[in-house]
ZADO-1210 file (C-alpha; in nm, 4 decimals, padded with zeros to 6 digits):
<atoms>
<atom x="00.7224" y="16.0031" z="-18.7882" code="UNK" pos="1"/>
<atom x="00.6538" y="16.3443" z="-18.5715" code="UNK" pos="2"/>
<atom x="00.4429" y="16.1229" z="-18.3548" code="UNK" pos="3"/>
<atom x="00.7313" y="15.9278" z="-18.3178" code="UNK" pos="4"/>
<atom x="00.9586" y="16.2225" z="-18.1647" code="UNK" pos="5"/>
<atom x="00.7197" y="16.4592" z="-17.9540" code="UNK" pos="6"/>
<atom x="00.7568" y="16.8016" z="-18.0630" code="UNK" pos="7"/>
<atom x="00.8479" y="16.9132" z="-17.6896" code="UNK" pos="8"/>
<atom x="01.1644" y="16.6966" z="-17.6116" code="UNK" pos="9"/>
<atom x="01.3269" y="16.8023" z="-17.9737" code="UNK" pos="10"/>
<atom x="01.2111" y="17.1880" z="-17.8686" code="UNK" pos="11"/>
<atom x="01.3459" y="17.1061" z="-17.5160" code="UNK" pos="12"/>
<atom x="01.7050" y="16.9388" z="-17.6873" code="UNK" pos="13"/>
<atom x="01.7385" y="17.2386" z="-17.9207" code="UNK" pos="14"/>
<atom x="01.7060" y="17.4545" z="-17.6278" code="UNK" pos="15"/>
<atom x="01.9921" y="17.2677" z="-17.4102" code="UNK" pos="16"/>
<atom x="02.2765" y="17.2926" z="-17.7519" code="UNK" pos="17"/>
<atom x="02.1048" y="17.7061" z="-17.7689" code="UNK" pos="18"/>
<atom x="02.1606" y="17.7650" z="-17.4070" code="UNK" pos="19"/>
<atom x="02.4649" y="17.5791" z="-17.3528" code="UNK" pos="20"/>
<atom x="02.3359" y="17.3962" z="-17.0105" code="UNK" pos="21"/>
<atom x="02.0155" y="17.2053" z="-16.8994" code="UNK" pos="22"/>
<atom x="01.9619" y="17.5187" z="-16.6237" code="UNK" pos="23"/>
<atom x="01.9837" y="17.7846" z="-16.8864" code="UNK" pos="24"/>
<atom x="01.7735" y="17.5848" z="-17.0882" code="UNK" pos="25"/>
<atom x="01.5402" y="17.5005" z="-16.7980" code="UNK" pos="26"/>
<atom x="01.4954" y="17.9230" z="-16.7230" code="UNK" pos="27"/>
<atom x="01.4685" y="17.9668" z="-17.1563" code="UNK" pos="28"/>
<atom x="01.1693" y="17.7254" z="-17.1138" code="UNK" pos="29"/>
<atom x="01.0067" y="17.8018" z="-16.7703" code="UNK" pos="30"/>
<atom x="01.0374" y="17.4434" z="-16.7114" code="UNK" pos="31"/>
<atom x="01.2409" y="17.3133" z="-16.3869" code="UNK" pos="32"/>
<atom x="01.6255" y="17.1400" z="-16.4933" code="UNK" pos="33"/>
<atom x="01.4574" y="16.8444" z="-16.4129" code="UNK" pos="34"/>
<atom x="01.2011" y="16.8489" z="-16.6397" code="UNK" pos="35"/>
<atom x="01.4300" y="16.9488" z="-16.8931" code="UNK" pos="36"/>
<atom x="01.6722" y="16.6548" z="-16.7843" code="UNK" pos="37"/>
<atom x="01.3746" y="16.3880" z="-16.8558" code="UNK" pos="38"/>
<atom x="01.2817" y="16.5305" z="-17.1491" code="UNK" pos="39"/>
<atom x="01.6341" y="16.4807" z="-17.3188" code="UNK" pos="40"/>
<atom x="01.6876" y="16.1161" z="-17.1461" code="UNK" pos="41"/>
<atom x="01.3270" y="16.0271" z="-17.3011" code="UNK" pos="42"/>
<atom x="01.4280" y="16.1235" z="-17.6842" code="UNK" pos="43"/>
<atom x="01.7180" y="15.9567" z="-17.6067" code="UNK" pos="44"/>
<atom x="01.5538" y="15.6470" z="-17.4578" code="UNK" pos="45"/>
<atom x="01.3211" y="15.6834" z="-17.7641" code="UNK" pos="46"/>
<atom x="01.6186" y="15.7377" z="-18.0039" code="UNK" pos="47"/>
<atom x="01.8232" y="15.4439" z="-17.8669" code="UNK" pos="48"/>
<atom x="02.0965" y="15.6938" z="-17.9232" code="UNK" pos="49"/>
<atom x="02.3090" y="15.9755" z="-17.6801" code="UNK" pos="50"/>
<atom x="02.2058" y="16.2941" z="-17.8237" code="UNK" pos="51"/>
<atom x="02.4272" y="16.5137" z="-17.5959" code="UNK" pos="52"/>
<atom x="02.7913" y="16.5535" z="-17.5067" code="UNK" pos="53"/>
<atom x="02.7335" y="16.6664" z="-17.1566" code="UNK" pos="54"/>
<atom x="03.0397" y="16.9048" z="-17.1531" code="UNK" pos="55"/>
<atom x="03.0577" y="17.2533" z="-17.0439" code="UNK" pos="56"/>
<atom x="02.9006" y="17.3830" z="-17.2912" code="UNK" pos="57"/>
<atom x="02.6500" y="17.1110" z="-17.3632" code="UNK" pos="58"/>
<atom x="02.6949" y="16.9559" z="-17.7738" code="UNK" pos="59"/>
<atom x="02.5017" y="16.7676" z="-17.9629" code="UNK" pos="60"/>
<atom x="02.6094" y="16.4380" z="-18.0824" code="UNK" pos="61"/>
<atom x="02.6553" y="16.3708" z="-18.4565" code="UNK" pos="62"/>
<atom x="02.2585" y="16.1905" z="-18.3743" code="UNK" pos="63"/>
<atom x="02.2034" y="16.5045" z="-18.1869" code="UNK" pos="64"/>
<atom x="02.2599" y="16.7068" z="-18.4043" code="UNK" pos="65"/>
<atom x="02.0113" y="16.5536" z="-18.7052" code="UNK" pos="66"/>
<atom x="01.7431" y="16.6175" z="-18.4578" code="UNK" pos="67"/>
<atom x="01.8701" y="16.9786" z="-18.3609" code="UNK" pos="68"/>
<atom x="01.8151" y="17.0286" z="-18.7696" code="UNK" pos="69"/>
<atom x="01.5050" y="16.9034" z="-18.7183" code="UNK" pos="70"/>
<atom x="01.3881" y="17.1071" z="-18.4390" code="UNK" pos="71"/>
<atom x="01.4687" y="17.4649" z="-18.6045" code="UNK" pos="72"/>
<atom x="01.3368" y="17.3113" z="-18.9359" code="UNK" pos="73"/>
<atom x="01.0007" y="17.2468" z="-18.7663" code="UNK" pos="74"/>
<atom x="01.0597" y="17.6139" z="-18.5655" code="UNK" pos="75"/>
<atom x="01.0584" y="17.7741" z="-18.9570" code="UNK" pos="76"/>
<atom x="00.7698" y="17.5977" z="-19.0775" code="UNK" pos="77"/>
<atom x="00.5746" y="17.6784" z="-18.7840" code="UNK" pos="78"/>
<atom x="00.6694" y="18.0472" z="-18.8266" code="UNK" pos="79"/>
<atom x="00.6101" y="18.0265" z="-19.1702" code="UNK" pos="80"/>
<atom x="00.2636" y="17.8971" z="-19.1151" code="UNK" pos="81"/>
<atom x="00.1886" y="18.1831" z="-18.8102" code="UNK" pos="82"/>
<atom x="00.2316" y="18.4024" z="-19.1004" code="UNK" pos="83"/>
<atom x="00.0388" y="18.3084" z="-19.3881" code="UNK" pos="84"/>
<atom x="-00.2407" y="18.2965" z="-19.1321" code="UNK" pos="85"/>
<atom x="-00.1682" y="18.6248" z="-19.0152" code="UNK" pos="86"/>
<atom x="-00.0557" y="18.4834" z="-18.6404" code="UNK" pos="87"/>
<atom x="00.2692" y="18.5804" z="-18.6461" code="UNK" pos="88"/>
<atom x="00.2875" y="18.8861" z="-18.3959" code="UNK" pos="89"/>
<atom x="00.2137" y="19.1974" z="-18.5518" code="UNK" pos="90"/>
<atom x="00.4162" y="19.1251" z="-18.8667" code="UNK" pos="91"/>
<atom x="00.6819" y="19.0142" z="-18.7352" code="UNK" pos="92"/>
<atom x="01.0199" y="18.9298" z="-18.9507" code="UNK" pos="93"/>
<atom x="01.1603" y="18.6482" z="-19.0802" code="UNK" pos="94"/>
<atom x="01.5566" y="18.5454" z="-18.9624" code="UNK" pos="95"/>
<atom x="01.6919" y="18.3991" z="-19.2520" code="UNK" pos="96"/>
<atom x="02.0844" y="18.2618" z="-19.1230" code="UNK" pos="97"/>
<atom x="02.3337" y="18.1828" z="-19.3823" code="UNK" pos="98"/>
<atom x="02.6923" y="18.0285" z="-19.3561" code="UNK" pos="99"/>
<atom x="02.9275" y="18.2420" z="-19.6293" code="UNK" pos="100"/>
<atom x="03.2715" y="18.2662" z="-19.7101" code="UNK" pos="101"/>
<atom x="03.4241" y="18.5988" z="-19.6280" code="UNK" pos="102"/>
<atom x="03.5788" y="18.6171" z="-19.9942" code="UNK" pos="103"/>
<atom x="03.2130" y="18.6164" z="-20.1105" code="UNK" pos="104"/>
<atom x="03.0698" y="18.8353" z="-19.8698" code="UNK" pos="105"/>
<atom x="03.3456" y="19.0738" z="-19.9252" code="UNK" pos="106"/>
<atom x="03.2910" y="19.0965" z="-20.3408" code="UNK" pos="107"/>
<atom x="02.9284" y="18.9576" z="-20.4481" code="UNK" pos="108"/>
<atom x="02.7598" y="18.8167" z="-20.1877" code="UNK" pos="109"/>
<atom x="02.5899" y="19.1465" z="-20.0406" code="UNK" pos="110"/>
<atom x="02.4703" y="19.2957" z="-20.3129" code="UNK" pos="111"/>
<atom x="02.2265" y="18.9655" z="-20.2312" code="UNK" pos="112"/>
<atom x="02.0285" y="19.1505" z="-19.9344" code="UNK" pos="113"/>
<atom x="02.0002" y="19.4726" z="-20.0985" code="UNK" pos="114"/>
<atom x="01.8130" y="19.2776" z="-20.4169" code="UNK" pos="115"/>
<atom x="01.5811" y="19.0855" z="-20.1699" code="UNK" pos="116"/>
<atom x="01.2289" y="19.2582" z="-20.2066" code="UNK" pos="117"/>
<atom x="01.1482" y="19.4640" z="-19.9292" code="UNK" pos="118"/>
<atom x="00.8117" y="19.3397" z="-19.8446" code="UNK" pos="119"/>
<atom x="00.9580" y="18.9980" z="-19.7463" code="UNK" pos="120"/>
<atom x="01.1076" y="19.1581" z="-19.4429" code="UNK" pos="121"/>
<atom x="01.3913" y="18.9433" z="-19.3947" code="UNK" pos="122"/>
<atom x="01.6569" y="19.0129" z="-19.1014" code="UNK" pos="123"/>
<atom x="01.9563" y="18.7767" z="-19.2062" code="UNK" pos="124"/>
<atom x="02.1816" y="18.6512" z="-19.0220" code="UNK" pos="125"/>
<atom x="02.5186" y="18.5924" z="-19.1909" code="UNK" pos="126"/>
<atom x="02.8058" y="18.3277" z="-19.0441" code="UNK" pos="127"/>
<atom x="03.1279" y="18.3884" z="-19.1620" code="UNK" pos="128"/>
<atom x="03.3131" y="18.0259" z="-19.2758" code="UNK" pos="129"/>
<atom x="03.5929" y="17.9300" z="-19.5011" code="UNK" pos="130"/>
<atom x="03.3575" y="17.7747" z="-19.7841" code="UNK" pos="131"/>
<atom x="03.5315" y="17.4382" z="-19.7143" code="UNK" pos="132"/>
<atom x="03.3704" y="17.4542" z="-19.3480" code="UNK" pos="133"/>
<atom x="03.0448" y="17.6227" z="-19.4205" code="UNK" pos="134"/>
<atom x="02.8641" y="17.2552" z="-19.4814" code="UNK" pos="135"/>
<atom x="02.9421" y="17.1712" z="-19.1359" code="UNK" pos="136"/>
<atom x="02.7037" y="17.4754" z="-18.9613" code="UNK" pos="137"/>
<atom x="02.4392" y="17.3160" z="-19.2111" code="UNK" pos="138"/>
<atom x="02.4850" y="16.9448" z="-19.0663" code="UNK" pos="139"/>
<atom x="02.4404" y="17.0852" z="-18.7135" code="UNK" pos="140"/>
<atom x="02.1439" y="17.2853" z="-18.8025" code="UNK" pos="141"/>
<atom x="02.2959" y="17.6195" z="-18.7125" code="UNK" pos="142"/>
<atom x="02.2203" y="17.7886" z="-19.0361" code="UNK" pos="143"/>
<atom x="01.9521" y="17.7330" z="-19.3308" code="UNK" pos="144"/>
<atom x="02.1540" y="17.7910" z="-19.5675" code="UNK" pos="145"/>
<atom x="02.5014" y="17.8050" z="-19.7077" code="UNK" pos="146"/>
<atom x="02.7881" y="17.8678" z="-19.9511" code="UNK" pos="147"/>
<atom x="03.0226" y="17.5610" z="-19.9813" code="UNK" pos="148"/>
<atom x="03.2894" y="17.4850" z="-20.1956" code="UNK" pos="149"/>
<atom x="03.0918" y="17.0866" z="-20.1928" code="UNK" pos="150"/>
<atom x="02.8930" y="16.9812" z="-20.4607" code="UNK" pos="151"/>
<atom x="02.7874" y="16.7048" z="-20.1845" code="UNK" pos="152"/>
<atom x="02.4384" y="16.7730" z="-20.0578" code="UNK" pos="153"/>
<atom x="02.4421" y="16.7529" z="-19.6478" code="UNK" pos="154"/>
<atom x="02.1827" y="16.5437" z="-19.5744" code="UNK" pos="155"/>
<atom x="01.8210" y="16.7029" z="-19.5726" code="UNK" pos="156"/>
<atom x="01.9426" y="16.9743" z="-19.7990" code="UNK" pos="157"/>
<atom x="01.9529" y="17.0269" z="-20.2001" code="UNK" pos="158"/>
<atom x="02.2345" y="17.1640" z="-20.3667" code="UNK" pos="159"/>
<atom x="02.2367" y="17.4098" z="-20.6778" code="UNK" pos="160"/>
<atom x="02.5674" y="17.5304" z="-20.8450" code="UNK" pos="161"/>
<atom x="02.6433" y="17.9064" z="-20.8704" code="UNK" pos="162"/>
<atom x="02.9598" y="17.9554" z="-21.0968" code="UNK" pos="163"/>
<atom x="03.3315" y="17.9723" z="-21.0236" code="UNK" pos="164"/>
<atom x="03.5201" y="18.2090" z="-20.8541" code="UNK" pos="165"/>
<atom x="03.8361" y="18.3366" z="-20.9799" code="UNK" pos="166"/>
<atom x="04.1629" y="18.3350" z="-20.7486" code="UNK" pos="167"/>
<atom x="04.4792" y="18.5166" z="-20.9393" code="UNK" pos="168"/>
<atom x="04.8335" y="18.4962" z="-20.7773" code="UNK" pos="169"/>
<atom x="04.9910" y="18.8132" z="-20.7044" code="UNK" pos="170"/>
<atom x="05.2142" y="19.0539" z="-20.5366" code="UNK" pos="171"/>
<atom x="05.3385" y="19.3938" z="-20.5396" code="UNK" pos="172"/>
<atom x="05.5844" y="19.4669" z="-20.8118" code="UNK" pos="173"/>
<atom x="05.8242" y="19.5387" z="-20.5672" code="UNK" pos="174"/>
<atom x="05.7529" y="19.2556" z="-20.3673" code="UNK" pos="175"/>
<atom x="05.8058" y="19.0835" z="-20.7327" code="UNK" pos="176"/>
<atom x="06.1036" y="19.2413" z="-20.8660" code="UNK" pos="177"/>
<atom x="06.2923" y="19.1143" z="-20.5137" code="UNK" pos="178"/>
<atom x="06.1606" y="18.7616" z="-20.4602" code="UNK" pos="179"/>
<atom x="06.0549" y="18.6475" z="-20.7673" code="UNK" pos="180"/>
<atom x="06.2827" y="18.6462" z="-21.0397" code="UNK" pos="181"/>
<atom x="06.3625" y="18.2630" z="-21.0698" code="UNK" pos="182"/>
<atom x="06.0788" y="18.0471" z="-21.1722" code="UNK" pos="183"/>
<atom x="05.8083" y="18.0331" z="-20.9395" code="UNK" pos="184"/>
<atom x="05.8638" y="17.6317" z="-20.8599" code="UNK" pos="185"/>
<atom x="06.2088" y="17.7027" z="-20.7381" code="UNK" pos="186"/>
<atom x="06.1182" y="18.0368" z="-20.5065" code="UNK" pos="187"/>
<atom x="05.7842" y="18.0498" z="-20.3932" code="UNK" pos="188"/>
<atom x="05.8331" y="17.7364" z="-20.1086" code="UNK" pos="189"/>
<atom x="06.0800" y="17.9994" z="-19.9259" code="UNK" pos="190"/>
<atom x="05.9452" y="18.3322" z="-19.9859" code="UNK" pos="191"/>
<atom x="05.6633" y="18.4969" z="-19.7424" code="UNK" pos="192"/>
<atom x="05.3425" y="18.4343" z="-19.8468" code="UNK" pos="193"/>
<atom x="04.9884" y="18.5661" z="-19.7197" code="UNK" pos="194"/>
<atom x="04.7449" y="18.3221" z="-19.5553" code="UNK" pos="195"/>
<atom x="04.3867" y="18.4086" z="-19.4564" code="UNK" pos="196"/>
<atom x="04.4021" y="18.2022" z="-19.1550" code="UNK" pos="197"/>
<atom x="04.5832" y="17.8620" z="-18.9579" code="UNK" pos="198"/>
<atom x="04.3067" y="17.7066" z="-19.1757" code="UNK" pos="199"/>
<atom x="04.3977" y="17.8320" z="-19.4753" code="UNK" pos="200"/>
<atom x="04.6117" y="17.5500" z="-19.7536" code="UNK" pos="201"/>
<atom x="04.4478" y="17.7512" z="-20.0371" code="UNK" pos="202"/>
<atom x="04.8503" y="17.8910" z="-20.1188" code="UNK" pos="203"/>
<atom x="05.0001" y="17.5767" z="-19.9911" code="UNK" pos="204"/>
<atom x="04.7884" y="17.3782" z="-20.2575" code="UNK" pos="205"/>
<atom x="04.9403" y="17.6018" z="-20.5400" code="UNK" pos="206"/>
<atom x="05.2527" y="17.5717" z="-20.4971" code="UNK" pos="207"/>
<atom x="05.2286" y="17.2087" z="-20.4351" code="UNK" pos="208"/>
<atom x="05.0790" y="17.1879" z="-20.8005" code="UNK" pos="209"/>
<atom x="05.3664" y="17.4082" z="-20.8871" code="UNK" pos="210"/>
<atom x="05.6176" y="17.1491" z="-20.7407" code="UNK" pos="211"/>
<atom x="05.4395" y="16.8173" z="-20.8501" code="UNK" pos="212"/>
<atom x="05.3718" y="16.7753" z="-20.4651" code="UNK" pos="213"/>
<atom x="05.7351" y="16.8190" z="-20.3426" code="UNK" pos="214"/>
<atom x="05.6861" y="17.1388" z="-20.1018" code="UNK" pos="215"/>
<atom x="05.3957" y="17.3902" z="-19.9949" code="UNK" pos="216"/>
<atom x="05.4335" y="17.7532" z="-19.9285" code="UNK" pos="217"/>
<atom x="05.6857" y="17.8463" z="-19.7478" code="UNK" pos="218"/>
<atom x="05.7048" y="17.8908" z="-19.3611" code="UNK" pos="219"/>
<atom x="05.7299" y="18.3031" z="-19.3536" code="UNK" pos="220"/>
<atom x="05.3721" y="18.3634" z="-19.3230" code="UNK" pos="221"/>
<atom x="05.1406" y="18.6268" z="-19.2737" code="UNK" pos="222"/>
<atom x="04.8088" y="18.5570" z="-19.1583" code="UNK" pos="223"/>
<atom x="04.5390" y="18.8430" z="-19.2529" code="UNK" pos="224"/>
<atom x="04.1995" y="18.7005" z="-19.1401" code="UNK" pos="225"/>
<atom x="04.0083" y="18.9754" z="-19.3827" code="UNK" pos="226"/>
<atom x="03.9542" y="18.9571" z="-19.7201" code="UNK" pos="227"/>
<atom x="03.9815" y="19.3258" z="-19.7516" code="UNK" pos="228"/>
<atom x="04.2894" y="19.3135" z="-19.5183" code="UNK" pos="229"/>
<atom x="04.4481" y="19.0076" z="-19.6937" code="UNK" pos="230"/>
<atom x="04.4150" y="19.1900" z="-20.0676" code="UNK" pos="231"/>
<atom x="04.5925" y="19.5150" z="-19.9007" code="UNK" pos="232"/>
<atom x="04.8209" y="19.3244" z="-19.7272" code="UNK" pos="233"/>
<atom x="04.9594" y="19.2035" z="-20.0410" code="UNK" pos="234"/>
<atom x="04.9505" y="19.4771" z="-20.2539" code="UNK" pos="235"/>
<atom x="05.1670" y="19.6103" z="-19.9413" code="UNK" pos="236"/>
<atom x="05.4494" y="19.3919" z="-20.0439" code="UNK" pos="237"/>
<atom x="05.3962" y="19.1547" z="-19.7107" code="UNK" pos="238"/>
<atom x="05.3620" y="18.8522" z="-19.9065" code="UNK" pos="239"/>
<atom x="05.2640" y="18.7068" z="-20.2268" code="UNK" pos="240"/>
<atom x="04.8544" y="18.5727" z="-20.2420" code="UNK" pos="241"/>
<atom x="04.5484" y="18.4635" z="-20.4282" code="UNK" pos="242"/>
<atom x="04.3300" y="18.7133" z="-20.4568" code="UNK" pos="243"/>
<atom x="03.9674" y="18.7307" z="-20.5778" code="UNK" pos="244"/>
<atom x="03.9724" y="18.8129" z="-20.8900" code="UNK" pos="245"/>
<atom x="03.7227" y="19.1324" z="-20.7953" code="UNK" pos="246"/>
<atom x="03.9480" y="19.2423" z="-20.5523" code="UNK" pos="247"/>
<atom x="04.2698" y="19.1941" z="-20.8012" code="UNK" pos="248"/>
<atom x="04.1461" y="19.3764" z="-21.0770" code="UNK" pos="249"/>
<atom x="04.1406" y="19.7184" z="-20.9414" code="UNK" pos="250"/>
<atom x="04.5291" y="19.6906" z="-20.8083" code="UNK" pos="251"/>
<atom x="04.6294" y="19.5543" z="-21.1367" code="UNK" pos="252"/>
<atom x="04.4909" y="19.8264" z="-21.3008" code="UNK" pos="253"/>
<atom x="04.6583" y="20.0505" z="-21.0752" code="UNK" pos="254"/>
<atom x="04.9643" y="19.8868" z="-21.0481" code="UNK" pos="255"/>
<atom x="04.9458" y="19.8303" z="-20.6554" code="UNK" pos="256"/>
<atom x="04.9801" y="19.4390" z="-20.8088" code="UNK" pos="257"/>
<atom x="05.1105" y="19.2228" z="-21.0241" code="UNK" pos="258"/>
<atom x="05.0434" y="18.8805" z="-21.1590" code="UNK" pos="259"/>
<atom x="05.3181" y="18.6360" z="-21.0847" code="UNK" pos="260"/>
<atom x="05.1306" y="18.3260" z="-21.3116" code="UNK" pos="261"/>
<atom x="04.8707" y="18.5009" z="-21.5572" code="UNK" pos="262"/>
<atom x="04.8415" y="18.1435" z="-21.6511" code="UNK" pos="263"/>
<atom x="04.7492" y="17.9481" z="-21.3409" code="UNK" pos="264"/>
<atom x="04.4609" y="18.1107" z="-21.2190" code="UNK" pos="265"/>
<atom x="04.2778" y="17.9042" z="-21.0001" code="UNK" pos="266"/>
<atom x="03.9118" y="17.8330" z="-20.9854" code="UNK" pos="267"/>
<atom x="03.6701" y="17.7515" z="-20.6817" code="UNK" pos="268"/>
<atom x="03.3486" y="17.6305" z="-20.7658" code="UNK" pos="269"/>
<atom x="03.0654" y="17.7181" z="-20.5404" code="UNK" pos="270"/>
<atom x="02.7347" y="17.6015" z="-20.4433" code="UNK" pos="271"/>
<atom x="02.4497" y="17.7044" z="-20.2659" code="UNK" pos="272"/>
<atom x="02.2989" y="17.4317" z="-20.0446" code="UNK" pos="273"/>
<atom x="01.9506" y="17.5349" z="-19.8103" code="UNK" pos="274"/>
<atom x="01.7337" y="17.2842" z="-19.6080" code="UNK" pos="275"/>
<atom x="01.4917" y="17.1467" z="-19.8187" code="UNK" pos="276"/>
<atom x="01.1719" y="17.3027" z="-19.6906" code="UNK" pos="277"/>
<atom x="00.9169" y="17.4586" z="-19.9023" code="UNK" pos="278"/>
<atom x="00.9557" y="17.8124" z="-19.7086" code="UNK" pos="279"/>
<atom x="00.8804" y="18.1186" z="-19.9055" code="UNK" pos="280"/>
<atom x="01.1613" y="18.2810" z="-19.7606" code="UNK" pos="281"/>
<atom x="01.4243" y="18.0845" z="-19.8173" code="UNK" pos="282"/>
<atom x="01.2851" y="18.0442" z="-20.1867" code="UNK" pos="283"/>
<atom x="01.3402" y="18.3670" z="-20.2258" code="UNK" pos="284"/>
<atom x="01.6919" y="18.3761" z="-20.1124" code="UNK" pos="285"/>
<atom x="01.7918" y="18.1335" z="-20.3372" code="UNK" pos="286"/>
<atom x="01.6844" y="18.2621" z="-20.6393" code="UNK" pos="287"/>
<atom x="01.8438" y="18.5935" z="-20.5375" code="UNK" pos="288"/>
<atom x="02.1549" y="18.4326" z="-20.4773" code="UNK" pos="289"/>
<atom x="02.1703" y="18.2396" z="-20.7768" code="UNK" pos="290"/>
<atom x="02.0508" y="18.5581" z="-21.0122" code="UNK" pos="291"/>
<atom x="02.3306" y="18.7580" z="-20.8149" code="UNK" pos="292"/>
<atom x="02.6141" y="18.4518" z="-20.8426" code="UNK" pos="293"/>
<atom x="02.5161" y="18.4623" z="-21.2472" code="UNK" pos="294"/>
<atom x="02.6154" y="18.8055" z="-21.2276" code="UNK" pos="295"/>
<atom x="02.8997" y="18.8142" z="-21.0636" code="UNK" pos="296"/>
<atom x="03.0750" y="18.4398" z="-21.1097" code="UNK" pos="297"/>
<atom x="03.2423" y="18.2813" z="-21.3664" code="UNK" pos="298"/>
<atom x="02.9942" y="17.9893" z="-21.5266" code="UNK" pos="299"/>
</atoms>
């Protein structure tokens, strides 16, 4: 219960993981470092739990961090409330933050702002994840709302599926014609392939399916950490790739690419996963995201 967890200890241990140390904290609060230093060692007292790391910066524990969640859940609630009551500040906007993969935000997931109505006057914030990684910024309360690759709700947050986006391998037909005249299976573990990132198995996984599990991708890599950059970097004949299908379809049609396996496209579903608050912003992100994804996705 709130009464359980005063409101000015989980303010004053959101501030400490914000500000990175209990003196920058201390001046964010106009509070002295001790004070701040209490506060946290009576949540934790009340908690019977460490809620801090205390490294340089300061991190939340894995309890921390369900009560960081909590704190800038409570922080939009409040704000929401300020507003309907017309106490927010002069009209002040609402920061709506959202983890998103860069392959979405680089073919549909814009087009999501622009559709927002106006008179919501929404500044977003937008994180930048691999959609494997994007659940994690949710569990520590860094972001409202996000686009994973889980069906798995984090906890304190619902879950809604948006469609499937399409991945085709390619390369440039030169690239092609050079490399990639034996079966796929037998050349693809030594030829150079584009990778997004260190991250990134998303090529390693296909050719492992390729090779029932005997090799990945091979060990000439390119990393591009772009989706713009890694589509151009293989239609420049650097390596082969899977590229959105949105991206693809253009340099197929102009022959900057080819598919290598018109058959093996590959599929990543994605969801959209948001606290569960009842905030009329966030409402109203969600069903623009999930009218854009319609658009845009495969079902």
């Amino acid at each position: 219960m709130m009464t359980d967890l005063p409101l000015d200890q989980v303010r004053t241990l959101l501030a400490v993981v914000d500000e990175g140390t209990f003196d920058a904290a201390a001046a964010a609060l106009h509070v002295t470092p001790s004070a701040v230093s209490q506060r946290v060692k009576a949540l934790e007292q009340r908690t019977g739990r460490v809620l801090l790391l205390r490294t340089k910066p300061v991190r939340a524990t894995e309890s921390g961090e369900v009560l960081v969640r909590l704190a800038r859940q409570v922080a939009r609630l409040e704000h929401d409330a300020y507003t309907e009551l017309g106490l927010s500040g002069g009209g002040e906007p609402t920061r709506v933050s959202v983890a998103v993969n860069a392959d979405s935000l680089a073919t549909w997931f814009l087009p999501v702002l622009t559709r927002v109505p106006q008179e919501a006057r929404l500044c977003f914030e937008l994180r930048r994840e691999d959609e494997d990684h994007t659940a994690a910024l949710l569990r520590e309360g860094v972001v409202m709302a996000a686009v994973t690759s889980s069906p798995d709700a984090v906890p304190g947050c619902s879950v809604r599926s948006l469609g499937r986006m399409r991945y085709l391998p390619a390369a440039s037909p030169e690239f092609a014609a050079r490399h990639l005249r034996a079966p796929l299976a037998q050349v693809l573990p030594g030829v150079p392939v584009v990778v997004f990132d260190r991250r990134d198995d998303f090529q390693d996984g296909f050719v492992r399916r390729l090779t029932a599990g005997r090799s990945g991708a091979s060990a000439l890599r390119q990393y591009v950490p772009t989706s713009e950059g890694f589509a151009e970097a293989v239609a420049a004949g650097l390596g082969w790739g899977l590229v959105p299908e949105a991206q693809a379809a253009p340099l197929l049609r102009d022959g900057r690419l080819v598919g290598i396996a018109p058959d093996r496209a590959v599929d990543v579903p994605l969801y959209w996963q948001q606290w569960k608050l009842d905030s009329p912003a966030l409402a109203q992100v969600a069903r623009t995201v999930t009218a854009v994804a319609a658009e845009a996705l495969r079902p």
